[in-house]
C-alpha positions, 0 to 999 in steps of 0.5 A: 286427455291433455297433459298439465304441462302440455296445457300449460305450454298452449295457453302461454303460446296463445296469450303470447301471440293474442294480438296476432292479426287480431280482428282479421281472423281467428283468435289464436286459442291454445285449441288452435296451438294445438291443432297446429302442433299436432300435426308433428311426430308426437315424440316431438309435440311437447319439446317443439311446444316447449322452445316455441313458447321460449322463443315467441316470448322473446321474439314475438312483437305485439303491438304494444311492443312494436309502438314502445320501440319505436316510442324510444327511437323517436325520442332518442337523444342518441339519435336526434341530439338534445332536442328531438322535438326541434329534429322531428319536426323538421324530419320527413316520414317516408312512406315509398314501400312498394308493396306490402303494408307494413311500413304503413301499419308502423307509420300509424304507430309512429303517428301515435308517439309524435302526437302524444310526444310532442304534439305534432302528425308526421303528416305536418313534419318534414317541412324544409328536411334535415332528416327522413325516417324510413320504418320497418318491422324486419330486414331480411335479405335487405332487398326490400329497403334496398329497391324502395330507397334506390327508386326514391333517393334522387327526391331527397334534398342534398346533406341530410340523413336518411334514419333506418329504422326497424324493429329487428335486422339480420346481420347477413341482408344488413352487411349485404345492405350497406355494402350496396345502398351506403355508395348509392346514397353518396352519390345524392350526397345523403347519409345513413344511419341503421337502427335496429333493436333486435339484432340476429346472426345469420352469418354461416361463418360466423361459428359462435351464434347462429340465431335462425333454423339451420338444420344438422344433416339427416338422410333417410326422409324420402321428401327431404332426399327428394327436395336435397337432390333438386338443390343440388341439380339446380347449382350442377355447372355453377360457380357457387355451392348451396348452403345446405346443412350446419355443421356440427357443434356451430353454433357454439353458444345457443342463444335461442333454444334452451339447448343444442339438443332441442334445437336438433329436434325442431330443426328436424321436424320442421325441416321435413315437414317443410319439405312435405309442404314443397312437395304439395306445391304443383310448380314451387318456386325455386326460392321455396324452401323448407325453413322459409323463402330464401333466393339462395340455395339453401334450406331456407332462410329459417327467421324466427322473427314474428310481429303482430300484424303479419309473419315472413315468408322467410320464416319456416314454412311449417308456421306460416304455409297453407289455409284450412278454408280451401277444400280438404282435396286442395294442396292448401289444406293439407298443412295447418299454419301456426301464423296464418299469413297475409301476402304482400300486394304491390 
């Protein structure tokens, strides 16, 4: 028998992420919640329950939420002065991601706003540019961006501003961004101009907030031991260390669980239960990791970041990793994701 507040807690979970790749594949119903969760410590379930519906409410983006975002910046006064429409119209909407769809998805959104705003498709503006607006739901590594805009920025016309958009940005890949792509875009005589509307730290630095997963030291799991001992092989004779666990009392302000001490916990379980999912890989890429694909050493890059139509392979594998449709003999089916995942096709 379920508990009231367990129940509560995946009804609020479901209702929260209703719209997840909605019409694609299942509905997320609190059954489904469950049959994800139950796959960890039971001592643990209710409290990685409790902070998964703290954070979702806050950083899960619906549609709707997605299209209210990006109604505001295409309506900006901050961004495009006292006369928007007068800028819209003359400003091109770049579509140059090279694989994935999720610039196409928020360019439909985008689409949406500008005809019941001002009456226009993109597909008329950006005749004669004076502006280019490149759309994204998150930066993570800063990569992404980074290649599309490098491959298109010799076509941009000379002395116009390139607006950045996206719904969220990691200040790590952000830093990492503007030191590569602000010079490269000088050299075509073309400006940039980043906004973001959810802005997390994930600068190991930075001891005040750290706003991804991050696991304290443990010792002891035979899986966690294992995938530690490969990390540290891997860098044996290189120049760098690998970021492996947070030291204690960072961050020093929690500003995503409801406390220290629960962060602790679903940093601990899903860092083992994502090292059993390495484990399950035959041949794993070295950028999978635990908390989420990271190119770096690490334990991964931990995002929390989950938009409507689809979930990072930056983020813990523990929500996103495995598909119950493969047979129960294949490694696949041996983990039951929270986010069932769409991978990017170039």
């Amino acid at each position: 028998m379920i508990s009231t507040d367990r129940q509560n807690l995946l009804e609020s979970i479901a209702t929260t992420i209703a719209d997840y790749r909605h019409g694609e594949i299942y509905a997320m119903t609190p059954d489904h919640v469950n049959r994800w969760v139950d796959q960890f410590n039971r001592d643990e379930q209710l409290t990685i329950l409790a902070e998964m519906d703290r954070i979702l409410k806050t950083y899960y983006v619906s549609r709707q939420k997605a299209k209210d975002i990006i109604q505001r910046a295409l309506t900006s006064h901050k961004i495009f002065g006292n006369h928007p429409e007068r800028v819209i119209a003359r400003t091109g909407f770049l579509r140059i991601q090279r694989k994935g769809s999720s610039q196409g998805d928020l360019l439909t959104l985008a689409d949406e706003v500008t005809q019941a705003e001002y009456g226009i498709s993109i597909t008329s503006c950006g005749e004669s540019p004076v502006a280019y607006i490149y759309l994204d739901d998150c930066l993570f590594s800063g990569n992404t961006v980074r290649y599309d805009l490098k491959q298109w920025l010799p076509e941009a016309i000379r002395g116009t501003t390139v607006y950045l958009i996206f719904l969220a940005a990691h200040n790590r890949g952000l830093s990492y961004l503007q030191q590569r792509l602000d010079a490269e875009a000088k050299v075509y005589d073309v400006s940039l101009d980043y906004r973001k509307w959810y802005k997390f730290n994930n600068l190991p630095q930075d001891t005040e907030r750290f706003e991804c997963l991050w696991p304290c030291e443990i010792s002891g799991d035979e899986l966690v031991d294992t995938y530690i001992q490969q990390v540290r092989d891997r860098c044996q004779g290189k120049n760098f260390s690998p970021r492996l666990f947070r030291p204690s009392g960072v961050p020093t302000k929690e500003t995503i669980f409801s406390s220290p001490e629960a962060r602790e916990v679903v940093e601990r379980a899903f860092l083992k239960a994502g090292a059993y999912i390495v484990s399950l890989a035959k041949s794993p890429k070295p950028e999978m990791r635990p908390l989420g694909y990271e190119y770096l050493e690490s334990l991964g890059f931990g995002a929390i970041f989950v938009t409507y139509r689809n979930i990072a392979n930056n983020c813990p594998l523990v929500l996103w990793w495995g598909d119950p449709s493969f047979p129960s003999s294949h490694p696949v089916s041996k983990w039951y994701p929270l986010f069932p995942r769409k991978v990017n096709q170039p």
